[in-house]
C-alpha positions in Angstrom: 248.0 -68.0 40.8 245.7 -69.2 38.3 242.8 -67.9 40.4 243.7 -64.3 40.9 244.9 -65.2 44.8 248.3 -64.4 46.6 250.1 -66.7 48.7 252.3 -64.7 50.9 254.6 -65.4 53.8 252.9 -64.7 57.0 254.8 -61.7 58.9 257.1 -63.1 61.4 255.3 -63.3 64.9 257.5 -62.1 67.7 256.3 -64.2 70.6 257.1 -67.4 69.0 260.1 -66.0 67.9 261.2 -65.3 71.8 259.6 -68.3 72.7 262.4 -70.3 70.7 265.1 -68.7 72.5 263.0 -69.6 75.9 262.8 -73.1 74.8 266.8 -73.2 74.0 267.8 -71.9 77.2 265.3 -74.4 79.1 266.6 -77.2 77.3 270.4 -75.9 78.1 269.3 -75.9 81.4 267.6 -79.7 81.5 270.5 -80.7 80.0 273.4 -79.4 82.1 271.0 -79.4 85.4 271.0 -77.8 88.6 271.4 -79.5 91.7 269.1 -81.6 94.0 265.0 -81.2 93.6 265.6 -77.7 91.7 267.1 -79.4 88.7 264.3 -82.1 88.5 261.6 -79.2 88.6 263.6 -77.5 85.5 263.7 -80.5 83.3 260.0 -81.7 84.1 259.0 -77.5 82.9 261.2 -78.0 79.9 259.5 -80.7 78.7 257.6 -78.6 76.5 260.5 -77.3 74.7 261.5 -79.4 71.6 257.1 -80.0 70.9 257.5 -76.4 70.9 259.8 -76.9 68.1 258.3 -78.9 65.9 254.9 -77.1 66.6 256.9 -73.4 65.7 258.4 -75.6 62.5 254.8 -76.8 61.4 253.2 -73.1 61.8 255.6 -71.5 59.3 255.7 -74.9 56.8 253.2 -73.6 54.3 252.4 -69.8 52.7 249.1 -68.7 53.5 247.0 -67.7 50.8 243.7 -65.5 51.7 244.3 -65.5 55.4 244.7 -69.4 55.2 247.7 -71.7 54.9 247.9 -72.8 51.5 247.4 -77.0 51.3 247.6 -77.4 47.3 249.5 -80.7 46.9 252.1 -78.3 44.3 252.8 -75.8 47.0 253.2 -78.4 50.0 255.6 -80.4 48.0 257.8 -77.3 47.1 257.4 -76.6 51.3 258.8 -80.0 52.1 261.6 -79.6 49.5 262.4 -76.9 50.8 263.1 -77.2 54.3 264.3 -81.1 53.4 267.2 -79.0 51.9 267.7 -76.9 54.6 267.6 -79.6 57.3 270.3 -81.9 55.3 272.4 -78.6 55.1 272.4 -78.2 58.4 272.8 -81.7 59.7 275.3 -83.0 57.5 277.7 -80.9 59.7 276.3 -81.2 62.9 276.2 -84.9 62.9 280.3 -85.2 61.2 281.5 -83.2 63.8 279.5 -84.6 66.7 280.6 -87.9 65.2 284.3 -86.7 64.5 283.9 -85.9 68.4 283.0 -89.1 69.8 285.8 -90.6 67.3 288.8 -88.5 68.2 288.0 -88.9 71.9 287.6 -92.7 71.7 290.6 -93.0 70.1 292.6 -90.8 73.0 291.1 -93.1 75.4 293.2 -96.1 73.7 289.9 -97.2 71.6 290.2 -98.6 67.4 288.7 -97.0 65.0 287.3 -100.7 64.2 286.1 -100.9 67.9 284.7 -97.6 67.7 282.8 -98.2 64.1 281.4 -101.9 65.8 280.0 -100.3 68.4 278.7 -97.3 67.1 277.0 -99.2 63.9 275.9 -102.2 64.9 272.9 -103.7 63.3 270.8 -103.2 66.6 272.3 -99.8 67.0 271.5 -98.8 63.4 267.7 -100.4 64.4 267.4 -98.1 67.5 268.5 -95.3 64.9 266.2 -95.9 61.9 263.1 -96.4 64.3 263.6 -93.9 67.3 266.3 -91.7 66.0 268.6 -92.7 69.1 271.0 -95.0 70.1 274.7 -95.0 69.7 274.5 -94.2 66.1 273.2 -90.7 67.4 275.0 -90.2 70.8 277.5 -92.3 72.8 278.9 -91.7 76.5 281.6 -89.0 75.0 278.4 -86.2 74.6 275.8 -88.0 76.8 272.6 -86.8 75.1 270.7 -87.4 71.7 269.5 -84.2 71.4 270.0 -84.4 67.5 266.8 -87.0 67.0 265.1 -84.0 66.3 266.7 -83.4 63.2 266.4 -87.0 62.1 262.9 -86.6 63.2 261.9 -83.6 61.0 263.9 -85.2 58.0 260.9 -88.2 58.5 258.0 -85.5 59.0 259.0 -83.4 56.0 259.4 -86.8 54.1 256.5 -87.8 55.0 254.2 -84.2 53.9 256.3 -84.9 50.4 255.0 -88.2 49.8 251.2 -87.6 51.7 251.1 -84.4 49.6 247.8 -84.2 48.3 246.0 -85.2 51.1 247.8 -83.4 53.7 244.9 -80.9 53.9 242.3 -83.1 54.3 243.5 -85.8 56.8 246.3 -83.4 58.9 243.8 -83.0 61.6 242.5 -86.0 61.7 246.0 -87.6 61.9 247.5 -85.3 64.3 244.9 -86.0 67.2 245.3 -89.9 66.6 248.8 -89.5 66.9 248.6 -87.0 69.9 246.5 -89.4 71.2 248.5 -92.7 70.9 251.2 -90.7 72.2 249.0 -89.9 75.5 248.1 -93.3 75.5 251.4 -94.7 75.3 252.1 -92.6 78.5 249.2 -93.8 80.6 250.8 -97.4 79.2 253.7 -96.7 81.0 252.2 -96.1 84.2 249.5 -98.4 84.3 251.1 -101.2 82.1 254.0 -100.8 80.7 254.4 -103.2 77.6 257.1 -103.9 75.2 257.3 -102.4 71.7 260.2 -104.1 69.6 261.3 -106.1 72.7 261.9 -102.7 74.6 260.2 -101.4 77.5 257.6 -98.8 76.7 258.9 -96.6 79.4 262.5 -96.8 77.4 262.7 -92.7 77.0 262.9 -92.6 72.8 260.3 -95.1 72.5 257.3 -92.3 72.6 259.7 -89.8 72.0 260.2 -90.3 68.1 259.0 -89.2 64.9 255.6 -90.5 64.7 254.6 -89.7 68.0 256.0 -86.7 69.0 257.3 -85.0 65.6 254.4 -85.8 63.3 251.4 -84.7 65.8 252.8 -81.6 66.9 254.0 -80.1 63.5 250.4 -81.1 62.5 248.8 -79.1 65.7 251.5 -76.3 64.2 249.9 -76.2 60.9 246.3 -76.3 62.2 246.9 -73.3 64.0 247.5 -71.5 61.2 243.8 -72.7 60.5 242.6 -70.7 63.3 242.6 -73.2 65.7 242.9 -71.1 68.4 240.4 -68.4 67.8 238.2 -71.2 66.9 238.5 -73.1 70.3 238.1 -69.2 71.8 242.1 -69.7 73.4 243.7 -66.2 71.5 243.9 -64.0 74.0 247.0 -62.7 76.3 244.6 -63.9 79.5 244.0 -67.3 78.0 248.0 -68.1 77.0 249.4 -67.1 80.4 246.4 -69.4 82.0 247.1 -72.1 80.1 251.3 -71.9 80.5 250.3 -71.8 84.2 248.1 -74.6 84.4 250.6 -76.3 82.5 253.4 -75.8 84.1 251.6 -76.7 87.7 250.4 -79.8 85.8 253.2 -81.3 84.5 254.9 -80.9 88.3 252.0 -82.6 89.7 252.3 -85.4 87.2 255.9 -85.7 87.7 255.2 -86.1 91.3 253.6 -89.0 90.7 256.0 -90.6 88.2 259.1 -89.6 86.8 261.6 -89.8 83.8 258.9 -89.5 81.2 260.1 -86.8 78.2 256.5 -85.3 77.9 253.7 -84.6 80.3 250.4 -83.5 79.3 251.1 -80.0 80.7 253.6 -80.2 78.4 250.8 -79.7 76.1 249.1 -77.1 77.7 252.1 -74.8 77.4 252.7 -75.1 73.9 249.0 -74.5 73.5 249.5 -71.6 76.2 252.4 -69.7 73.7 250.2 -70.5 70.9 247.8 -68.3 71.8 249.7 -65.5 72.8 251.2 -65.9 69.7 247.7 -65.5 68.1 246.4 -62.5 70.6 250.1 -61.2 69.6 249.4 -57.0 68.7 252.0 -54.1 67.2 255.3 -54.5 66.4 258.9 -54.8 68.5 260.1 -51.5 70.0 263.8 -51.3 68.1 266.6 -51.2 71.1 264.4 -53.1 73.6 264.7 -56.5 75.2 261.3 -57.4 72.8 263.1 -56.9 69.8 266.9 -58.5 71.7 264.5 -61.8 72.4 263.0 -62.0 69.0 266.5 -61.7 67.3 267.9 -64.4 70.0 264.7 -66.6 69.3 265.0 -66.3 65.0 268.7 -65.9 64.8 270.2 -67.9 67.5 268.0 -70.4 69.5 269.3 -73.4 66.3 272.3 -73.2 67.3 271.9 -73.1 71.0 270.2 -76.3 70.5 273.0 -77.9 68.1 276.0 -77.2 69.6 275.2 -77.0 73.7 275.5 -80.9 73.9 279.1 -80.7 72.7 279.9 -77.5 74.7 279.2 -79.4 77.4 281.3 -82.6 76.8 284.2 -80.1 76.2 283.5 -78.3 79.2 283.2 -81.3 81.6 286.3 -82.5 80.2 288.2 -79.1 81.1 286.5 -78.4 85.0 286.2 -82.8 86.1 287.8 -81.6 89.3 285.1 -79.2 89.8 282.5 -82.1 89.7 282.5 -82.1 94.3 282.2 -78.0 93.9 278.2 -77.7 94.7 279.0 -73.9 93.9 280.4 -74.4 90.3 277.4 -77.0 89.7 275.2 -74.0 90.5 276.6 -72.1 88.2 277.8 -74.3 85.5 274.0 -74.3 83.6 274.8 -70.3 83.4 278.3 -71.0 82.6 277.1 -73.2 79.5 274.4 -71.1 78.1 277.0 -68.3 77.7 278.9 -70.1 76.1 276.4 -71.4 73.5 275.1 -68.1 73.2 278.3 -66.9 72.0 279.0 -69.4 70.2 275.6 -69.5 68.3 276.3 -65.6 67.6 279.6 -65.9 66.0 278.3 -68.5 63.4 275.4 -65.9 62.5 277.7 -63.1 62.3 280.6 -65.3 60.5 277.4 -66.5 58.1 276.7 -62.7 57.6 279.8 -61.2 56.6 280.4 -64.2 54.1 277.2 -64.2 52.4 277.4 -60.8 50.8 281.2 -62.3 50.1 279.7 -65.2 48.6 276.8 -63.2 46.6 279.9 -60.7 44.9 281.7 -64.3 43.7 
């Protein structure tokens, strides 16, 4: 650096590392769901999962240089770059085979390719996509979910930090409480007066739950607490994180008892601020051989792919157990039954990715 500084990678941080995993499995869980009331108290806690995601994504964007991150316009491009590359290599595959999926299934159900492509990509379909990140361009009723917006959505964020470059670390905190705020807003809209954006009711679940609201303001609250957010607002501290996850957790029920099917609550907030700062009160390193150190590898190694591939495990295993659908016993069991499932299958793409990398490296 042209002023004698280092910017260095900050060491890895085990308790958001765990927390990814955490998230996964909470999501798995919302996902394939539990039975009666039980199930809706899982999905309304895991509602904090994917902002966890984007807030873990936004924390480890930039290098930090003299204990802070490092905004120069140079290094912040490079960043974006970066993880653009990453994020196309990862869902250039994902989305083929998801969409090779939903093909090959139409087309055993008697359906056209031509049929299939109309409905898919229409104009108002490719609308919903472009905008929100959903639709059927994303998901159709052959996987049920559209789980993969986040990806979409980070492509936009990181984008976005290319082109906003040099003035990223001036404005990032401004923007991301007007955006956390609108997003708020738009939730009190939606019980008090729920408008219509784009002709489509504000309570419609992607229209909050997009890239500008949800993806932009919590990668930005990622990045600001690499600014020392936390110790700054007094919050880093072991006591202060397992408050805050509690009072989040009991929040988000309370407002779910009051209205449901929204995708975020403000506890919702409150938890992710809650990991945050035990992230920051975080002390030592992992013990090797313990269930610390199993959780962090789960969290860094295994949690992406958890998240990519759970959606599809699950069409494929509804598919294979429909009979089972009246069994109360197997839909007990079935969110286990899944997570298992991803779990493996999320470890045999790490360890196939191992042993062909030092493969690859040799050629």
């Amino acid at each position: 650096m042209s002023d004698g500084t280092i910017a260095v990678r900050e060491p890895e941080n085990r308790t958001l590392q765990a927390a990814r995993i955490f998230a996964a499995v909470f999501v798995v869980f919302s996902h394939c769901g539990f039975p009666g009331e039980f199930g809706d108290i899982v999905r309304v806690i895991a509602r904090f999962a994917v902002p966890l995601f984007f807030c873990i994504s936004g924390r480890y964007f930039l290098p930090v240089r003299d204990g802070k991150a490092d905004f120069t316009p140079s290094v912040v491009r490079r960043q974006a770059l970066r993880r653009l590359k990453s994020l196309v290599s990862i869902l250039i595959p994902v989305y083929l085979i998801y969409t090779l999926y939903s093909l090959f299934t139409r087309m055993s159900l008697g359906e056209t390719i031509s049929a299939w492509a109309a409905d898919r990509f229409s104009g108002g379909e490719l609308f919903t996509f472009f905008v929100f990140h959903s639709g059927k361009v994303v998901y159709d009723y052959t996987y049920t979910y559209d789980h993969l917006w986040y990806l979409f959505a980070e492509l936009y964020v990181y984008m976005l930090l290319f082109v906003l470059a040099p003035i990223v670390g001036k404005t990032f905190r401004l923007f991301t409480v007007i955006l956390m705020l609108g997003l708020y807003v738009g939730i009190l809209l939606q019980i008090v007066y729920p408008i219509r954006l784009f002709d489509i009711s504000i309570r419609t679940w992607y229209v909050l739950r997009n890239w500008l609201l949800m993806a932009l303001p919590f990668t930005g609250l990622g990045i600001w607490s690499r600014t020392g957010l936390l110790r700054k607002l007094r919050l880093a501290s072991r006591r202060a994180g397992i408050g805050l996850i509690i009072a989040g957790t009991a929040l988000s029920l309370a407002e779910w008892s009051r209205i449901e099917g929204r995708e975020i609550y403000l506890g919702s907030l409150l938890v992710v601020f809650g990991i945050l700062a035990l992230a920051e009160a975080e002390e030592g390193s992992a013990v090797p051989g313990t269930v610390e150190q199993a959780l962090v590898f789960a969290g860094r190694e295994l949690s992406g792919n958890v998240y990519f591939w759970h959606v599809l495990l699950f069409a494929v295993l509804i598919r294979f157990t429909f009979p089972l659908e009246v069994n109360v016993f197997w839909l007990w069991i079935r969110p286990f039954v899944l997570l298992s499932l991803s779990l493996c299958l999320a470890w045999i793409l790490w360890y196939t990715k191992k042993r062909l990398k030092p493969a690859v490296q040799r050629v």
